[in-house]
Structure formats: structure tokens, C-alpha cells
N, CA, C and O atoms as a printed pandas DataFrame, in Angstrom:
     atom_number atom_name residue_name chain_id  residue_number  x_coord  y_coord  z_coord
0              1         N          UNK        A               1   80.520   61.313   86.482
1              2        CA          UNK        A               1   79.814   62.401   87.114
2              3         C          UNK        A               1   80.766   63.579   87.303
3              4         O          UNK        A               1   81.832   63.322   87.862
4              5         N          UNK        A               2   80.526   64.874   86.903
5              6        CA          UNK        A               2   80.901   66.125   87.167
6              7         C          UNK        A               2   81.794   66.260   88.991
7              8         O          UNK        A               2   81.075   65.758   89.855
8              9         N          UNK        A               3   82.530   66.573   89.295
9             10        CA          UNK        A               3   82.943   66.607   90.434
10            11         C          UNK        A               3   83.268   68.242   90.785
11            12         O          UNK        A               3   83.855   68.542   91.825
12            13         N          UNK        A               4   82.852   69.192   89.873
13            14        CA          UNK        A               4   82.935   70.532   89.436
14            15         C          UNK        A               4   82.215   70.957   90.867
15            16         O          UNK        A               4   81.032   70.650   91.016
16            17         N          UNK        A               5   83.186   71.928   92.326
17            18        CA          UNK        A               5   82.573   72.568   93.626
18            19         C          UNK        A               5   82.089   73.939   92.988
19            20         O          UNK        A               5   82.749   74.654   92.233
20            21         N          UNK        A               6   80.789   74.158   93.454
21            22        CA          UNK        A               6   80.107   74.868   93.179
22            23         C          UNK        A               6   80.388   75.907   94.723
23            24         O          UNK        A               6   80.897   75.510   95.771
24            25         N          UNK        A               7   79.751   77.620   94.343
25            26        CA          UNK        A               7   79.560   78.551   95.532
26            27         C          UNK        A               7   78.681   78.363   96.150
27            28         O          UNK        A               7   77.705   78.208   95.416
28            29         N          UNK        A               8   78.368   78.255   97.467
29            30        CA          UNK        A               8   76.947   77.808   98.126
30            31         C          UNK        A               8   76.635   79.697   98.426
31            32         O          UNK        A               8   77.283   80.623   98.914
32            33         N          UNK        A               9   75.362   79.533   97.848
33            34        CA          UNK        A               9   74.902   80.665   97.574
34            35         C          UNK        A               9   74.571   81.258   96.635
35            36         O          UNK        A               9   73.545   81.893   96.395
36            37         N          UNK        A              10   75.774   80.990   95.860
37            38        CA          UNK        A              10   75.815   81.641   94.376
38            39         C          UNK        A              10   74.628   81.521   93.742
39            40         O          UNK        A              10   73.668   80.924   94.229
40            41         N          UNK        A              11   74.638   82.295   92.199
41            42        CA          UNK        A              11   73.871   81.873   91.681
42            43         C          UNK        A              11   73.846   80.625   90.767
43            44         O          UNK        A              11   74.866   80.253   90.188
44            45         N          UNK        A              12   72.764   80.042   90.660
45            46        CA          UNK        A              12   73.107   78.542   89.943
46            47         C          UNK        A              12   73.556   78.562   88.676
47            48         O          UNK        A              12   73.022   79.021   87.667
48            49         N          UNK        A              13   75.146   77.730   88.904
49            50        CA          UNK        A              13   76.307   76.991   87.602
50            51         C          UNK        A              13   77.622   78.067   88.147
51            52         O          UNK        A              13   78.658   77.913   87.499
52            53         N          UNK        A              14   77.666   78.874   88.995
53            54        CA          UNK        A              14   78.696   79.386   89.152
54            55         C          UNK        A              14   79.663   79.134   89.546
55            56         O          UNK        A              14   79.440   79.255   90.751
56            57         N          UNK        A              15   80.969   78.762   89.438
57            58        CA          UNK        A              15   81.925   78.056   90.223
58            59         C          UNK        A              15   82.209   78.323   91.250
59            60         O          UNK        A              15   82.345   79.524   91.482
60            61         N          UNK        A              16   82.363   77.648   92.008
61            62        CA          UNK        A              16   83.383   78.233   93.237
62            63         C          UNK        A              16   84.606   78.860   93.509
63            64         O          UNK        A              16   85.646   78.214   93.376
64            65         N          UNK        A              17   84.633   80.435   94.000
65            66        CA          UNK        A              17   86.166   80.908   93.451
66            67         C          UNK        A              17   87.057   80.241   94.101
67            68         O          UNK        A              17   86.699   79.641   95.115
68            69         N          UNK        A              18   88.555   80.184   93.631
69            70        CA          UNK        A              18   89.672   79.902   93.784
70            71         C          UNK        A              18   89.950   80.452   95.548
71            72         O          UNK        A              18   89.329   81.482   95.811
72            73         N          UNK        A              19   90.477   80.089   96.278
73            74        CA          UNK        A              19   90.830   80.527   97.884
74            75         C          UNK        A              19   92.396   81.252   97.767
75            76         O          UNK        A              19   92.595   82.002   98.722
76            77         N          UNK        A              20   92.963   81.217   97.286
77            78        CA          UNK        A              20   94.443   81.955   96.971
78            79         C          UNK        A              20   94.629   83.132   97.282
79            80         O          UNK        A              20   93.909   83.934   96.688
80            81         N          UNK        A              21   95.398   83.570   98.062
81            82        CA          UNK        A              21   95.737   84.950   97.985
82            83         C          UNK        A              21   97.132   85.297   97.531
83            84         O          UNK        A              21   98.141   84.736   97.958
84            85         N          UNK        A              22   97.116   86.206   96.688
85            86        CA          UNK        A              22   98.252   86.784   96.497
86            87         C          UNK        A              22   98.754   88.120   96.258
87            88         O          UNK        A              22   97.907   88.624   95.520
88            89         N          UNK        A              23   99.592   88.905   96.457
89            90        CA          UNK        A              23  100.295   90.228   96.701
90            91         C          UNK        A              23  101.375   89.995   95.711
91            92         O          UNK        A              23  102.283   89.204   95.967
92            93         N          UNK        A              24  101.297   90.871   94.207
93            94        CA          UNK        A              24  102.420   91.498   93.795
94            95         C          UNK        A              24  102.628   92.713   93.546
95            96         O          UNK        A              24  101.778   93.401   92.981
96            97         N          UNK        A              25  104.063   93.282   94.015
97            98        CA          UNK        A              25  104.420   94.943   94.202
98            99         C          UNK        A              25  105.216   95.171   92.942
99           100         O          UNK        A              25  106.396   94.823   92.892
100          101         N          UNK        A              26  104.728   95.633   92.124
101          102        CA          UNK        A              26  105.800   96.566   90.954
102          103         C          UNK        A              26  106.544   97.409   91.071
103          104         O          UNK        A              26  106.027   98.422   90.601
104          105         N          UNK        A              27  107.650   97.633   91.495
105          106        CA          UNK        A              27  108.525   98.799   91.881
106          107         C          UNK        A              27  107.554  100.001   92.480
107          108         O          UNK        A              27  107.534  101.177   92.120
108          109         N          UNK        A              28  106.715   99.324   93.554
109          110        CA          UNK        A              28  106.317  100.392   94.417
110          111         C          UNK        A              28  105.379  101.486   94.099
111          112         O          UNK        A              28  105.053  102.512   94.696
112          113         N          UNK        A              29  105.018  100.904   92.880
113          114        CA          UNK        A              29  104.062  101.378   92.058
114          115         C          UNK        A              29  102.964  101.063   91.593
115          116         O          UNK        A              29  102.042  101.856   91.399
116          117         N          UNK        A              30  102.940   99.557   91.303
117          118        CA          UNK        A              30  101.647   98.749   91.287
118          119         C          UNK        A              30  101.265   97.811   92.135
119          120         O          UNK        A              30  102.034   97.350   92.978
120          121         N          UNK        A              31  100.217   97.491   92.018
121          122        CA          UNK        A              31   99.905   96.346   92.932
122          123         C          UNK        A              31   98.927   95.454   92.773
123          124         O          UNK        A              31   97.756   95.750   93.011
124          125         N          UNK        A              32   99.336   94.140   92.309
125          126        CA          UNK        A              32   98.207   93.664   92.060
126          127         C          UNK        A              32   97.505   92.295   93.168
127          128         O          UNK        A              32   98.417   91.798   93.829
128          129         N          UNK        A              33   96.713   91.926   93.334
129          130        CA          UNK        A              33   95.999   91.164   94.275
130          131         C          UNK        A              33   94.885   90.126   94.261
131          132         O          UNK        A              33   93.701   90.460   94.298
132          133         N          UNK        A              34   95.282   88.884   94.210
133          134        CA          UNK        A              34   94.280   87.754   94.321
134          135         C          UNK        A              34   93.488   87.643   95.294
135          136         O          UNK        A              34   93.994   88.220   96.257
136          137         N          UNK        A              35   92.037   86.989   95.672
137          138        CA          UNK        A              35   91.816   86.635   97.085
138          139         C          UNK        A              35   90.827   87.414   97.020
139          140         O          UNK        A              35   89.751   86.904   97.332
140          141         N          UNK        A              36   90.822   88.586   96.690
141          142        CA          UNK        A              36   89.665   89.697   97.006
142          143         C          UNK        A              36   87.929   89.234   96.756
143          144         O          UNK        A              36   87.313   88.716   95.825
144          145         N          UNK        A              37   87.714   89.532   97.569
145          146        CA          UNK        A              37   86.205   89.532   98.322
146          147         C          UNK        A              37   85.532   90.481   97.781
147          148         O          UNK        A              37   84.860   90.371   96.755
148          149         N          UNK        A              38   85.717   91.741   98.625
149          150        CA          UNK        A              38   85.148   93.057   97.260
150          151         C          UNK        A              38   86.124   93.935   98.144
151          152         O          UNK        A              38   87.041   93.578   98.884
152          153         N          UNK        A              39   85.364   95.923   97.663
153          154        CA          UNK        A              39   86.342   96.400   98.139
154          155         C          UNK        A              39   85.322   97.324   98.606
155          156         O          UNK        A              39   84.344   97.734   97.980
156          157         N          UNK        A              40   85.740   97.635   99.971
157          158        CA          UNK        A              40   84.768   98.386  101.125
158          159         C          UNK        A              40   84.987   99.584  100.831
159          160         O          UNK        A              40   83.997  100.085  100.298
160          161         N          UNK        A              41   86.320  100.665  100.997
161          162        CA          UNK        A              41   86.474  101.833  100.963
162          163         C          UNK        A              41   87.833  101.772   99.865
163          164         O          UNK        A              41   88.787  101.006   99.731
164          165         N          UNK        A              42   87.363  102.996   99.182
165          166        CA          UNK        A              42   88.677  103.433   98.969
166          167         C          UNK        A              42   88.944  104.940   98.608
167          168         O          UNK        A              42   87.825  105.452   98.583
168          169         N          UNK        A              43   89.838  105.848   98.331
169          170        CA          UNK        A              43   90.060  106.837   97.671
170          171         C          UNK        A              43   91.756  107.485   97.465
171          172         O          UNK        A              43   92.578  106.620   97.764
172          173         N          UNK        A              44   92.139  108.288   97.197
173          174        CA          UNK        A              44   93.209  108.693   96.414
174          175         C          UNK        A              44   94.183  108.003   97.453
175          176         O          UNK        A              44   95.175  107.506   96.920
176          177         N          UNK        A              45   94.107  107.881   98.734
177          178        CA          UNK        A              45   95.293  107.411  100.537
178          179         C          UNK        A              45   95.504  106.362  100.632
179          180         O          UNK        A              45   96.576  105.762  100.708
180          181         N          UNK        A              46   94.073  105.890  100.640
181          182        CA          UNK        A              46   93.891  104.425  101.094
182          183         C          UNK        A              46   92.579  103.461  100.752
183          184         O          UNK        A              46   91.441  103.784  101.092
184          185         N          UNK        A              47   92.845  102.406  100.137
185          186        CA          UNK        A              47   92.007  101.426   99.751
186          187         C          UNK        A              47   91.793  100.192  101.286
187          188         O          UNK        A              47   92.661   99.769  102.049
188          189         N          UNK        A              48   90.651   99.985  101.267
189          190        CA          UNK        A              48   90.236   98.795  102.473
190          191         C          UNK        A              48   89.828   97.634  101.262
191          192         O          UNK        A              48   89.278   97.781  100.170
192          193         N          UNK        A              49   90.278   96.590  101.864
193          194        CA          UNK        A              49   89.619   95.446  100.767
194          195         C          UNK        A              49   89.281   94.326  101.892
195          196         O          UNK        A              49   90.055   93.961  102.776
196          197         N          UNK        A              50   87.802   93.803  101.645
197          198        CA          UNK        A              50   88.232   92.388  102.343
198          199         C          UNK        A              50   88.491   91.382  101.322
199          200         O          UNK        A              50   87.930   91.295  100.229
200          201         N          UNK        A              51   89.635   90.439  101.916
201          202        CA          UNK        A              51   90.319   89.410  101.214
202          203         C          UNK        A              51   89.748   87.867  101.938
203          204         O          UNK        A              51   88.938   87.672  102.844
204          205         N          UNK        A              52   90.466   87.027  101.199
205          206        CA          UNK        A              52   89.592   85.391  101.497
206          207         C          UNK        A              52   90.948   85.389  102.602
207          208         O          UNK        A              52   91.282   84.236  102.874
208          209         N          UNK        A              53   91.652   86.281  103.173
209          210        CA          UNK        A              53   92.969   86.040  104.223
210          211         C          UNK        A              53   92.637   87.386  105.794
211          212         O          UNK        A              53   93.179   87.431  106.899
212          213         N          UNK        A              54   91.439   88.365  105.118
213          214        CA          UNK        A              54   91.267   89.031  106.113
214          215         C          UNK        A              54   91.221   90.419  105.127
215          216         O          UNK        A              54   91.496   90.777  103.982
216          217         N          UNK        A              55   90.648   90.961  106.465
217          218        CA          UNK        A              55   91.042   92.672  105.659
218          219         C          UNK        A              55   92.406   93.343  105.268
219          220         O          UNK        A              55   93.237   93.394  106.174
220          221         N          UNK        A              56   92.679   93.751  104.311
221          222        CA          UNK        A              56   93.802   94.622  103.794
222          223         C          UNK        A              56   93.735   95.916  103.738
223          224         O          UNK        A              56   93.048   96.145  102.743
224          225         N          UNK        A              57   94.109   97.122  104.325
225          226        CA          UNK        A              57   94.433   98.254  104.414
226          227         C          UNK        A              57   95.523   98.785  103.404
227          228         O          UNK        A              57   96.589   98.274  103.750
228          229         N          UNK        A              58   95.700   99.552  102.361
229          230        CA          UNK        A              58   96.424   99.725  101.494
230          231         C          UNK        A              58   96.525  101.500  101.676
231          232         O          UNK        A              58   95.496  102.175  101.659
232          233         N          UNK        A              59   97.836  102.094  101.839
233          234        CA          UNK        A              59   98.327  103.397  102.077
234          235         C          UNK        A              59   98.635  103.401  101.202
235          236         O          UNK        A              59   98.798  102.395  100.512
236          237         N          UNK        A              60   98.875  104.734  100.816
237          238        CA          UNK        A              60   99.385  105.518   99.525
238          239         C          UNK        A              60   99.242  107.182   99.254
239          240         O          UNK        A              60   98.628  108.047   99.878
240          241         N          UNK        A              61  100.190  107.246   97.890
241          242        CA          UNK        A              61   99.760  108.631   97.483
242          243         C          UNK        A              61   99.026  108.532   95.894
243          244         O          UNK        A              61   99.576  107.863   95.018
244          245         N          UNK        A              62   97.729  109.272   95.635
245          246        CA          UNK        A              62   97.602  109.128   94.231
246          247         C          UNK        A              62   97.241  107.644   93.792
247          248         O          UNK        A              62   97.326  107.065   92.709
248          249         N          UNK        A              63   96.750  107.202   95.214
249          250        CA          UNK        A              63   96.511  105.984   94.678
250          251         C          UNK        A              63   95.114  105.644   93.300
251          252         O          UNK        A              63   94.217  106.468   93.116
252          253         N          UNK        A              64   95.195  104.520   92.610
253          254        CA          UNK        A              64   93.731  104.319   91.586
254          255         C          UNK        A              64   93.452  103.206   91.635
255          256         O          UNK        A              64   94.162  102.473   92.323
256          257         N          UNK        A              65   92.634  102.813   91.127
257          258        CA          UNK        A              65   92.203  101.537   90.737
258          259         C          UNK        A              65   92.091  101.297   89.599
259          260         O          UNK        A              65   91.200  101.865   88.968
260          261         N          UNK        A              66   93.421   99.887   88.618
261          262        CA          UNK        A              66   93.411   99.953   87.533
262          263         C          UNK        A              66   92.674   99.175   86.837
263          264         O          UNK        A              66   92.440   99.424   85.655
264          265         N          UNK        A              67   92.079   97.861   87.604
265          266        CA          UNK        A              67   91.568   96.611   87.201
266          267         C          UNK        A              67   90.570   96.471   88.110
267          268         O          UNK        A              67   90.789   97.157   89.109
268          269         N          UNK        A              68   89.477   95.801   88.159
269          270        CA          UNK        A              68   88.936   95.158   89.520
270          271         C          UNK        A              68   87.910   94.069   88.629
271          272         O          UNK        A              68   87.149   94.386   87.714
272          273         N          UNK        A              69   88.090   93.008   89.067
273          274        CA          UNK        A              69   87.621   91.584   88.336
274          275         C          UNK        A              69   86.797   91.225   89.802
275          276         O          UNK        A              69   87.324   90.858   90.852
276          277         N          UNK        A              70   85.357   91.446   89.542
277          278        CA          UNK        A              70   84.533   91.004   90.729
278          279         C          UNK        A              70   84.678   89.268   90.730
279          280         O          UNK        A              70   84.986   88.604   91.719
280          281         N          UNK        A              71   84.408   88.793   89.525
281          282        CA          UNK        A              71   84.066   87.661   89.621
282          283         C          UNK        A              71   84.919   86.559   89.615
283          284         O          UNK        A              71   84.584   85.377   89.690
284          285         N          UNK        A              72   86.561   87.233   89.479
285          286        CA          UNK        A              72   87.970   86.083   89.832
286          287         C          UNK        A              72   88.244   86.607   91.297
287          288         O          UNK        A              72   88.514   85.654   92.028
288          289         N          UNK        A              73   88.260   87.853   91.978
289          290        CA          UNK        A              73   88.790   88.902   93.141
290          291         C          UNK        A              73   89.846   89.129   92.587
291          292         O          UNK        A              73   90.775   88.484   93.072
292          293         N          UNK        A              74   90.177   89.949   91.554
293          294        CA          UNK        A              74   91.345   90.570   91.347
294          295         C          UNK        A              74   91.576   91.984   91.274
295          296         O          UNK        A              74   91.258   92.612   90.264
296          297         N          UNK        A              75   91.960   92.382   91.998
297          298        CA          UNK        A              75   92.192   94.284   91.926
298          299         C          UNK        A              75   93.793   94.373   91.528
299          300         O          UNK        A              75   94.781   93.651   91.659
300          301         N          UNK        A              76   93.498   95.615   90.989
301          302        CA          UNK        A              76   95.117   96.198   90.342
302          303         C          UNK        A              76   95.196   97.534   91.079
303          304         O          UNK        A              76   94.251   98.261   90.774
304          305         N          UNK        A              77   95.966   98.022   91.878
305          306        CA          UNK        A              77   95.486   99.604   92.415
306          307         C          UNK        A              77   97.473  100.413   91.607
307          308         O          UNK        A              77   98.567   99.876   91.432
308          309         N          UNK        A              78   97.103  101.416   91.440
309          310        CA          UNK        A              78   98.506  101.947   90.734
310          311         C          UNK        A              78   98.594  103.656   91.673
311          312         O          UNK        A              78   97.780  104.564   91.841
312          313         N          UNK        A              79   99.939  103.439   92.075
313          314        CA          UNK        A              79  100.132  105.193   92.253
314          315         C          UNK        A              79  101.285  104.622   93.402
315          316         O          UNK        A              79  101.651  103.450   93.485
316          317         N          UNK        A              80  101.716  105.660   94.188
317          318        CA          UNK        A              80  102.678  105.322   95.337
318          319         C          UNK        A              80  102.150  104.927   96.720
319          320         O          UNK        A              80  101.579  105.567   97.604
320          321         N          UNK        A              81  102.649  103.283   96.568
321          322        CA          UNK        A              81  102.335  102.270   97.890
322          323         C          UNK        A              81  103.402  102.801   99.395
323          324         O          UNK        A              81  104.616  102.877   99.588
324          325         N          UNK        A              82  102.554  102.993   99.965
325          326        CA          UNK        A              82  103.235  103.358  101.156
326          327         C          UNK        A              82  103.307  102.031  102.388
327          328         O          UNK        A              82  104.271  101.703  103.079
328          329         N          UNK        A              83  101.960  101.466  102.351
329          330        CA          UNK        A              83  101.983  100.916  103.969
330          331         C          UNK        A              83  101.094   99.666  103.390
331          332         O          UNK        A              83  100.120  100.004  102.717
332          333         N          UNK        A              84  101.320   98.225  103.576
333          334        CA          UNK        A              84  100.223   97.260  103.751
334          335         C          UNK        A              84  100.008   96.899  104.778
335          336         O          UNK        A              84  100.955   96.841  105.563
336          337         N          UNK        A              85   98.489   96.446  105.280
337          338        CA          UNK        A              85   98.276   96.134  106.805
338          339         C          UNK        A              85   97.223   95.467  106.686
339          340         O          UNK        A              85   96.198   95.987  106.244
340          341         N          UNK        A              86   97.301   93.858  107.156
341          342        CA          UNK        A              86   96.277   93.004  107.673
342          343         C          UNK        A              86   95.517   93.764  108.567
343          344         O          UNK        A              86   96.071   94.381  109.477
344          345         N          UNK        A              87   94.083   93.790  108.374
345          346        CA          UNK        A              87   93.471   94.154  110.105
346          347         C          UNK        A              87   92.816   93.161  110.502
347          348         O          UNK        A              87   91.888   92.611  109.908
348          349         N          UNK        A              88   93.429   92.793  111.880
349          350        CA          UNK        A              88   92.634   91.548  112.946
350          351         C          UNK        A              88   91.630   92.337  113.463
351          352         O          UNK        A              88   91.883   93.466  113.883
352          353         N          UNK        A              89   90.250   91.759  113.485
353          354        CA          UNK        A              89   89.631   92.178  113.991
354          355         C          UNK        A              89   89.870   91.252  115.600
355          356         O          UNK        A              89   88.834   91.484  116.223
356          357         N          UNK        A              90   90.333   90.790  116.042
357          358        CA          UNK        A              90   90.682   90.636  117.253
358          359         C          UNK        A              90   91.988   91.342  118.179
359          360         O          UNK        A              90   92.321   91.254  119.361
360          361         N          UNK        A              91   92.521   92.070  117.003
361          362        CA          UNK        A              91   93.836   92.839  117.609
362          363         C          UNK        A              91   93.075   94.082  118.475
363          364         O          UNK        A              91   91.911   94.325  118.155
364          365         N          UNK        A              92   93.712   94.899  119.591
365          366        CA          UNK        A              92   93.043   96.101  119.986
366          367         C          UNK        A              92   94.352   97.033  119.729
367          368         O          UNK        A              92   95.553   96.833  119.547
368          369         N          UNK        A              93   93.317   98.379  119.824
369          370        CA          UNK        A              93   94.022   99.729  119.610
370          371         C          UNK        A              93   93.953  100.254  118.221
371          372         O          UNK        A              93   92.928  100.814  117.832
372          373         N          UNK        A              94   95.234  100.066  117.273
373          374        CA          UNK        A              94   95.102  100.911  115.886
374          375         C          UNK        A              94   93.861  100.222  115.115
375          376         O          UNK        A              94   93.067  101.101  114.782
376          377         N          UNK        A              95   93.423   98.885  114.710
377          378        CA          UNK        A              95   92.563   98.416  114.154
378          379         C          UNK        A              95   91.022   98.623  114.613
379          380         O          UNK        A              95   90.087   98.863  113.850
380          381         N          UNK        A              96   90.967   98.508  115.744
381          382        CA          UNK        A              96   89.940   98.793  116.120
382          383         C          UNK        A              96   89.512  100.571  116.318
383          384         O          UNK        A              96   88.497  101.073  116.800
384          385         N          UNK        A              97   90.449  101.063  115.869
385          386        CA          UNK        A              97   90.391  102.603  115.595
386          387         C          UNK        A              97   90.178  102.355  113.992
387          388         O          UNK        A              97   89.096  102.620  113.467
388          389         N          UNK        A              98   91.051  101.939  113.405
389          390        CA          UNK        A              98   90.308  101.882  111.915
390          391         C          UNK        A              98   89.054  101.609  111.686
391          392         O          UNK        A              98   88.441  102.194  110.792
392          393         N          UNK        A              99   88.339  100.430  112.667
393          394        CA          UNK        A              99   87.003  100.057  112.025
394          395         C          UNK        A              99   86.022  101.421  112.424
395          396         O          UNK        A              99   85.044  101.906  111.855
396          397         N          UNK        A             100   86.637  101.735  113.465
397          398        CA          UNK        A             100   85.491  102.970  114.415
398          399         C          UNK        A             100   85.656  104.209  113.404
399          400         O          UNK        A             100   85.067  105.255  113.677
400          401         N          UNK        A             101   86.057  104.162  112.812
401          402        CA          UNK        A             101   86.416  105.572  111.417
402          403         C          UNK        A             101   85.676  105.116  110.751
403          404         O          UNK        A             101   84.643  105.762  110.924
404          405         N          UNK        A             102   85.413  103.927  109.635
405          406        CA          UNK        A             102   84.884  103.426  108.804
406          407         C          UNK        A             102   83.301  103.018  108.984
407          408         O          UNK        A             102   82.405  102.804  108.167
408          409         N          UNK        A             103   83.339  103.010  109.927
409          410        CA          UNK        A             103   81.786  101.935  111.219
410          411         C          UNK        A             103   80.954  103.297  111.848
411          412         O          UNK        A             103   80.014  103.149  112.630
412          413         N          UNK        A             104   81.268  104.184  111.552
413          414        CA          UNK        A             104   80.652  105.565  112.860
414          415         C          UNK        A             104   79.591  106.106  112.172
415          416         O          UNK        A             104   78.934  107.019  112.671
């Protein structure tokens, strides 16, 4: 018998994605990223992603998007990385100022 975990939800025969997250930085220039969920906001500053580890906040200048694989969660974003930042949604103050920007 097949022992193949399926997505609950999905549509039927789809696998279940992989749970992994991962972060690699190319000389500060690229960036590529496992884990991804989808991607909420983004533009030339800053990309929001939710990840299978939480939300990711991504700073920059000139930032793009070089890749985005809905159906593994893989994004590639390219330009100058400034700042990465988990946001807890249980942390108070700066995060909960981020969501109230994004949420208003």
C-alpha cells in the first residue's frame, strides 16, 4: 500500500509540501528561500512572506523577485538585502506596528 502523505485540503493527488525552511544569502545580493507559504506584500523595500516558520519581513534596496515556485514555496528575491525579521505575532510594539500598516 502507498504510504504517500497527502495535503488535507488540497486538491486531490497532491502531495504534501515538504515543512523545511531555509535562508540562503548570496553576497548580500540574493536570496533564496524554502518554507514559503505565499507572499503577502511586496515592492522595490520590502517583501512580507508567510513561511511554514512564521512571517518574514525582508528590507532592501531595488529589491525583485527572481523565482517564485507556488507549488514547492520557493522564492528567489535579488537586489540589496538590508534587514531580515521574523514577525511574532505575539511580540508587542514594532510588529504589531507592522501588521497595523499592512491590516488598516
Amino acid at each position: 500500500m502507498d504510504q504517500t502523505n497527502y495535503e488535507f485540503g488540497a486538491p486531490m493527488g497532491r502531495e504534501r509540501k515538504n515543512n523545511d525552511h531555509d535562508i540562503t544569502i548570496k553576497g548580500r545580493k540574493q536570496l533564496d528561500i524554502t518554507g514559503v507559504k505565499q507572499v503577502d506584500s511586496f515592492d522595490n523595500e520590502e517583501f512580507l512572506l508567510e513561511t511554514v516558520m512564521g512571517y518574514l519581513s525582508i528590507k532592501g534596496q531595488n529589491l525583485h523577485m527572481k523565482n517564485l515556485n507556488v507549488e514547492q514555496g520557493n522564492v528567489s528575491i535579488e537586489g540589496k538585502i538590508y534587514d531580515l525579521i521574523y514577525v511574532d505575532q505575539n511580540q508587542q510594539g514594532k510588529s504589531k506596528g507592522l501588521f497595523g500598516k499592512l491590516f488598516k
